[in-house]
N, CA, C and O atoms as CSV, one atom per row, in Angstrom:
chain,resi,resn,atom,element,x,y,z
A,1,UNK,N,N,0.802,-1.193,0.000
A,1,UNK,CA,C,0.000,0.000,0.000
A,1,UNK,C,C,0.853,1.269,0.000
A,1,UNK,O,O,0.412,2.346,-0.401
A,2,UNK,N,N,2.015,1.107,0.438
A,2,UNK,CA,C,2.984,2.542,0.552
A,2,UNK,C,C,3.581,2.505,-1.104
A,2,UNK,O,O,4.214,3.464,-1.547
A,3,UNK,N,N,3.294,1.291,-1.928
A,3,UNK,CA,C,3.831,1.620,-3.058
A,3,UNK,C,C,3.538,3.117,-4.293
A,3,UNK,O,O,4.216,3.595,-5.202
A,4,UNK,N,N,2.182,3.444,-3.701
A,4,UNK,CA,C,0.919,3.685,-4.851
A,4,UNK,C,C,1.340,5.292,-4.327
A,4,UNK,O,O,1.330,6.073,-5.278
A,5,UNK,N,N,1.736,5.984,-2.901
A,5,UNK,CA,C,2.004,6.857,-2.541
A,5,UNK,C,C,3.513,7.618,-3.288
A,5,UNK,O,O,3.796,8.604,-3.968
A,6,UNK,N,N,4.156,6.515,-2.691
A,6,UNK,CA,C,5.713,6.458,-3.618
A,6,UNK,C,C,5.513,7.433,-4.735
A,6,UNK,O,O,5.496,8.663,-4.787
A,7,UNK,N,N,5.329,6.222,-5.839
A,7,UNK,CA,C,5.125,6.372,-7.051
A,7,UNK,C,C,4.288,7.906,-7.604
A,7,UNK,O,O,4.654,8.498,-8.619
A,8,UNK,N,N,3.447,8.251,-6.967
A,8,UNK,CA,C,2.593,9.576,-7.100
A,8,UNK,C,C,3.495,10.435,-6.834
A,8,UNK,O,O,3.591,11.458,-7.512
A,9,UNK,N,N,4.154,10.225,-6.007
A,9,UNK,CA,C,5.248,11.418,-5.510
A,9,UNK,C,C,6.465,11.611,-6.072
A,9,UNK,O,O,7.194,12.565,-5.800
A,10,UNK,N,N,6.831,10.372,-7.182
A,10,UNK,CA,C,7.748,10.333,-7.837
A,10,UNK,C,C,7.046,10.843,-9.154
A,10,UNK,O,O,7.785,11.184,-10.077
A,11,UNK,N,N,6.521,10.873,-9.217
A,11,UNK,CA,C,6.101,11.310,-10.869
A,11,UNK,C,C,5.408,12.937,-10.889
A,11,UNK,O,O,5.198,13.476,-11.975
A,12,UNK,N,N,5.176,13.445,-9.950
A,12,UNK,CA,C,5.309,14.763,-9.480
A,12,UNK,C,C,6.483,15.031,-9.469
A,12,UNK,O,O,6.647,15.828,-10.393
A,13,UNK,N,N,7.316,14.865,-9.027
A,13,UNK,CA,C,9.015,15.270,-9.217
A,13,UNK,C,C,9.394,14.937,-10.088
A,13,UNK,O,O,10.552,15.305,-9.891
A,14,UNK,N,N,9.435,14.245,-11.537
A,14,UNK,CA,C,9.781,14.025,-12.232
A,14,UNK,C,C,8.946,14.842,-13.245
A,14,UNK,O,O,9.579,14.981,-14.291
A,15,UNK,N,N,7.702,15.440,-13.273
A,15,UNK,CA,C,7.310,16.305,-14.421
A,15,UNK,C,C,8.018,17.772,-13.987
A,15,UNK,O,O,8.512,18.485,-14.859
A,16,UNK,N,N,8.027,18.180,-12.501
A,16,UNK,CA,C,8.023,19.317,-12.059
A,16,UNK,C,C,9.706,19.565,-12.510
A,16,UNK,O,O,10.064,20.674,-12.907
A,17,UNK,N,N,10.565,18.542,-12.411
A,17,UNK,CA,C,12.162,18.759,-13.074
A,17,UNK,C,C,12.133,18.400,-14.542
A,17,UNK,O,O,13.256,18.593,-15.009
A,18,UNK,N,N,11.445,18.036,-15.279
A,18,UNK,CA,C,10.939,17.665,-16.784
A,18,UNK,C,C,10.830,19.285,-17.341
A,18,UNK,O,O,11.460,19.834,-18.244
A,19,UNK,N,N,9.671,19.871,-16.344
A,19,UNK,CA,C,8.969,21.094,-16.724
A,19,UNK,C,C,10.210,22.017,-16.956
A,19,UNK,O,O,10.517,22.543,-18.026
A,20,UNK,N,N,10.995,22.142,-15.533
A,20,UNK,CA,C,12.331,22.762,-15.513
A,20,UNK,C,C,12.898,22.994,-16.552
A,20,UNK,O,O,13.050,24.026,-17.207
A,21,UNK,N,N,13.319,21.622,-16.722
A,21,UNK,CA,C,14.155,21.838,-17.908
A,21,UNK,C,C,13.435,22.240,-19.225
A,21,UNK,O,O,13.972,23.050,-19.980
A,22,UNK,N,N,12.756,21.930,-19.386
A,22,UNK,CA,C,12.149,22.083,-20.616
A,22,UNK,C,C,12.022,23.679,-21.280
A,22,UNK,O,O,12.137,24.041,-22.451
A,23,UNK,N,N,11.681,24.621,-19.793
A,23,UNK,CA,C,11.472,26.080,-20.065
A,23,UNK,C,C,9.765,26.266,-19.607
A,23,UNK,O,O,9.177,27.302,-19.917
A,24,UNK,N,N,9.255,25.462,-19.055
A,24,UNK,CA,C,7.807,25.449,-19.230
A,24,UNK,C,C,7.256,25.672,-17.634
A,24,UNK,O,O,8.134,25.763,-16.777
A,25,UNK,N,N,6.240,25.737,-17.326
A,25,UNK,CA,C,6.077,26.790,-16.054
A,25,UNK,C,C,5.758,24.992,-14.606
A,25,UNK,O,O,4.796,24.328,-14.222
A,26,UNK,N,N,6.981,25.018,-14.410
A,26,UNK,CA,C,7.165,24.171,-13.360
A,26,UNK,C,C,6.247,23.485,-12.216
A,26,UNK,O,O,6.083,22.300,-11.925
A,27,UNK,N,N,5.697,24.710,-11.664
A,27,UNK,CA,C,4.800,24.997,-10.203
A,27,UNK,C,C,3.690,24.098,-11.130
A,27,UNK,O,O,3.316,22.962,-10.838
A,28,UNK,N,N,3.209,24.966,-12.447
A,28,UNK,CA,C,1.911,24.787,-12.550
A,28,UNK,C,C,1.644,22.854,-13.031
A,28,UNK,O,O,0.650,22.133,-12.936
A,29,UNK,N,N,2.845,22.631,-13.464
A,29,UNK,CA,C,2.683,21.225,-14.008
A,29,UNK,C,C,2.918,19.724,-12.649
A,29,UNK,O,O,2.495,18.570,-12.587
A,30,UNK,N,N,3.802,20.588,-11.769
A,30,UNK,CA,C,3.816,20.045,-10.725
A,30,UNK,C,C,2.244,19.970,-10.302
A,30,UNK,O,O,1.792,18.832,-10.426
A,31,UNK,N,N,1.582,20.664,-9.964
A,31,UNK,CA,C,0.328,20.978,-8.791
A,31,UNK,C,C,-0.579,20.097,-9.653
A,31,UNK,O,O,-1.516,19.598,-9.029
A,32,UNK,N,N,-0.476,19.706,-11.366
A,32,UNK,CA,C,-1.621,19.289,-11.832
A,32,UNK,C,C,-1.451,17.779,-11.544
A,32,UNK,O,O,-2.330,16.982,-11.217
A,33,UNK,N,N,0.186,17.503,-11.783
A,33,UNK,CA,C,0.527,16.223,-11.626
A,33,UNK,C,C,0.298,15.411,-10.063
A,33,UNK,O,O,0.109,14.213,-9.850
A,34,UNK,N,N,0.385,16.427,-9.206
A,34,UNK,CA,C,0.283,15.941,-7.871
A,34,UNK,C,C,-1.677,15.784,-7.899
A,34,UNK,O,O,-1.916,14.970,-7.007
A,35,UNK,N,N,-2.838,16.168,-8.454
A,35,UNK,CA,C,-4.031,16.045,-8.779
A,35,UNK,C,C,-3.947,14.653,-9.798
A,35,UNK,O,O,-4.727,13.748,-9.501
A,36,UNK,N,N,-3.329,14.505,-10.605
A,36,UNK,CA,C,-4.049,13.340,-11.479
A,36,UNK,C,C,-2.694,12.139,-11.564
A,36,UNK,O,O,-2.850,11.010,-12.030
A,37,UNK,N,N,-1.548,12.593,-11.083
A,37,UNK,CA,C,-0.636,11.307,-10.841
A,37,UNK,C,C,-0.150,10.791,-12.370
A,37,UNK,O,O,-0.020,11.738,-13.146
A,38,UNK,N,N,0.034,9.960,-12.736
A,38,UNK,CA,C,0.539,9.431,-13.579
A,38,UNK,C,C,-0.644,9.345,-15.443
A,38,UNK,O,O,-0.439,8.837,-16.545
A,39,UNK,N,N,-1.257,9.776,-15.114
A,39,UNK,CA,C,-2.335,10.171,-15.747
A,39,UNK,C,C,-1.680,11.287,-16.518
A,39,UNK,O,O,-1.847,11.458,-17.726
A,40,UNK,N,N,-1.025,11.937,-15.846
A,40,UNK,CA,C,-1.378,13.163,-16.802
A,40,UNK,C,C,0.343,13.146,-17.707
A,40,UNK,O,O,0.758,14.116,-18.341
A,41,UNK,N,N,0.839,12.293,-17.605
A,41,UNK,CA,C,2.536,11.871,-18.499
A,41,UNK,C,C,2.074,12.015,-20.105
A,41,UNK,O,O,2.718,12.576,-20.992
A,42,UNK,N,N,0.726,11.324,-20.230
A,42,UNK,CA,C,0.601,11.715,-22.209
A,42,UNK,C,C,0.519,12.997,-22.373
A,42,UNK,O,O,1.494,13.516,-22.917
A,43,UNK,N,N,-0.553,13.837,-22.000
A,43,UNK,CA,C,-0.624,15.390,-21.701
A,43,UNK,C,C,0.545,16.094,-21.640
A,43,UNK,O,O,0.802,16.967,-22.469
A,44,UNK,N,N,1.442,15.741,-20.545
A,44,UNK,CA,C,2.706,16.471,-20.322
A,44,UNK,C,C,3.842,16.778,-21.649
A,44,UNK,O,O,4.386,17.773,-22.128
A,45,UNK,N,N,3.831,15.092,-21.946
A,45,UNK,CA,C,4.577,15.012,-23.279
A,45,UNK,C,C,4.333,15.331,-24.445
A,45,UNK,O,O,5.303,15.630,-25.141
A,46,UNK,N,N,2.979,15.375,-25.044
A,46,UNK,CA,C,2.766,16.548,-26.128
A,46,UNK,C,C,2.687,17.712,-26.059
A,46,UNK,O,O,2.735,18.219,-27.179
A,47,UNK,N,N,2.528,18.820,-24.808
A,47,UNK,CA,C,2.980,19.600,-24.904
A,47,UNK,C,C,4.572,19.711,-24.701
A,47,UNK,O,O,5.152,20.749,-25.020
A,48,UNK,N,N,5.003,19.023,-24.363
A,48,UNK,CA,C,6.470,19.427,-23.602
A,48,UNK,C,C,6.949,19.924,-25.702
A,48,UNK,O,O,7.274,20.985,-26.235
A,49,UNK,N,N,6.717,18.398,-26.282
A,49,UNK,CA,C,6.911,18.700,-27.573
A,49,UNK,C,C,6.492,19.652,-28.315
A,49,UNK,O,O,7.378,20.465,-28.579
A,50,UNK,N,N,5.490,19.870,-28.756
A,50,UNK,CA,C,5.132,20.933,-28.985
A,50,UNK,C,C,5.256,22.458,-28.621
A,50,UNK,O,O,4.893,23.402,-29.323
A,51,UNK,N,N,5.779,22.499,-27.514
A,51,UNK,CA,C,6.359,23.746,-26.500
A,51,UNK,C,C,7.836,24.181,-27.598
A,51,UNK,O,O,8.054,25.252,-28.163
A,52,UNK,N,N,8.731,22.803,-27.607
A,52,UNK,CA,C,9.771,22.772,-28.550
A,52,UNK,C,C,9.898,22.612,-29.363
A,52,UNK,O,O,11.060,22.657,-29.767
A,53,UNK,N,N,9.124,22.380,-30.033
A,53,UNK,CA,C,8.307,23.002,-31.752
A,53,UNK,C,C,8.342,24.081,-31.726
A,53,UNK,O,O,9.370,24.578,-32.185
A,54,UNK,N,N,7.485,24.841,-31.298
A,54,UNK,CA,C,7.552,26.358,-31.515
A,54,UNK,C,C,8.148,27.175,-30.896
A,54,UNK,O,O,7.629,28.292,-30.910
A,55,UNK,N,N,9.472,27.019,-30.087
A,55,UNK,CA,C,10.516,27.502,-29.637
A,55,UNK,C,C,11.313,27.400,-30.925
A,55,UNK,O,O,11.673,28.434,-31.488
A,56,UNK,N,N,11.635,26.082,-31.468
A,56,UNK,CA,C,12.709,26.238,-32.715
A,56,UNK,C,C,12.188,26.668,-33.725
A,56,UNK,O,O,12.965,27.019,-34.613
A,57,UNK,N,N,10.322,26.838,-34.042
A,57,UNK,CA,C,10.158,27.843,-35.166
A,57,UNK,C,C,9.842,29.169,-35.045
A,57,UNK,O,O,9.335,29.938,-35.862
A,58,UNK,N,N,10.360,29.403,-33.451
A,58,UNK,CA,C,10.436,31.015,-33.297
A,58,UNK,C,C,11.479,31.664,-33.642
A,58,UNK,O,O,11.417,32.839,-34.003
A,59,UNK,N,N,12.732,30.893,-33.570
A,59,UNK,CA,C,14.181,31.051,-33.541
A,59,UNK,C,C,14.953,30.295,-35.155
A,59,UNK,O,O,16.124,29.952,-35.316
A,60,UNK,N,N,13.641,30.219,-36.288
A,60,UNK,CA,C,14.457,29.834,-36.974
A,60,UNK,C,C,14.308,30.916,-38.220
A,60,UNK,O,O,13.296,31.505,-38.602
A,61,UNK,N,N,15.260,30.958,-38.572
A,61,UNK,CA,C,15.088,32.101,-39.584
A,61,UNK,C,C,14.905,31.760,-41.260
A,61,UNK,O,O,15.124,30.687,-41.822
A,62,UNK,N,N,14.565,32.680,-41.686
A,62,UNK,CA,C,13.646,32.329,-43.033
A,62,UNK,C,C,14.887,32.237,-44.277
A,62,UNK,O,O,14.923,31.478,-45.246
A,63,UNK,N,N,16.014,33.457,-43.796
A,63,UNK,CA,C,17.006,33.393,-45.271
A,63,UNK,C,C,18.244,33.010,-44.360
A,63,UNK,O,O,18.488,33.484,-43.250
A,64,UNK,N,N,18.743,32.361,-44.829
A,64,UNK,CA,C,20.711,31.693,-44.671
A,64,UNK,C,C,21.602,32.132,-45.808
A,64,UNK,O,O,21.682,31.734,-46.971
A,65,UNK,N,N,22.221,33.027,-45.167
A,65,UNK,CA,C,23.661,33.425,-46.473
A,65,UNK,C,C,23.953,32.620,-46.853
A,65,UNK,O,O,24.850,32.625,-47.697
């Protein structure tokens, strides 16, 4: 029964340092993850991608010498 606690609490720390790095707003992905637990990892990961999608087509430029 202490497994199911664990695990919730590990995967809250693992989006909330995911989020970190990523550039993406930490607190808020933490607080959702600590609400829906492991549930919310598909969610997380298309945006995380998509976040870095349009970071590299903000920063990419249209003409190259």
């Amino acid at each position: 029964m202490l497994v199911v606690p664990v695990v919730w609490l590990m995967v809250v720390i693992g989006v909330y340092i995911a989020a970190l790095r990523s550039g993406m707003r930490a607190l808020q992905w933490a607080i959702a993850a600590l609400f829906t637990g492991p549930l919310l990892l598909p969610l997380f990961n298309s945006y995380k991608r998509l976040a870095i999608h349009q970071a590299r087509v903000k920063n990419a430029s249209l003409f190259r010498p």
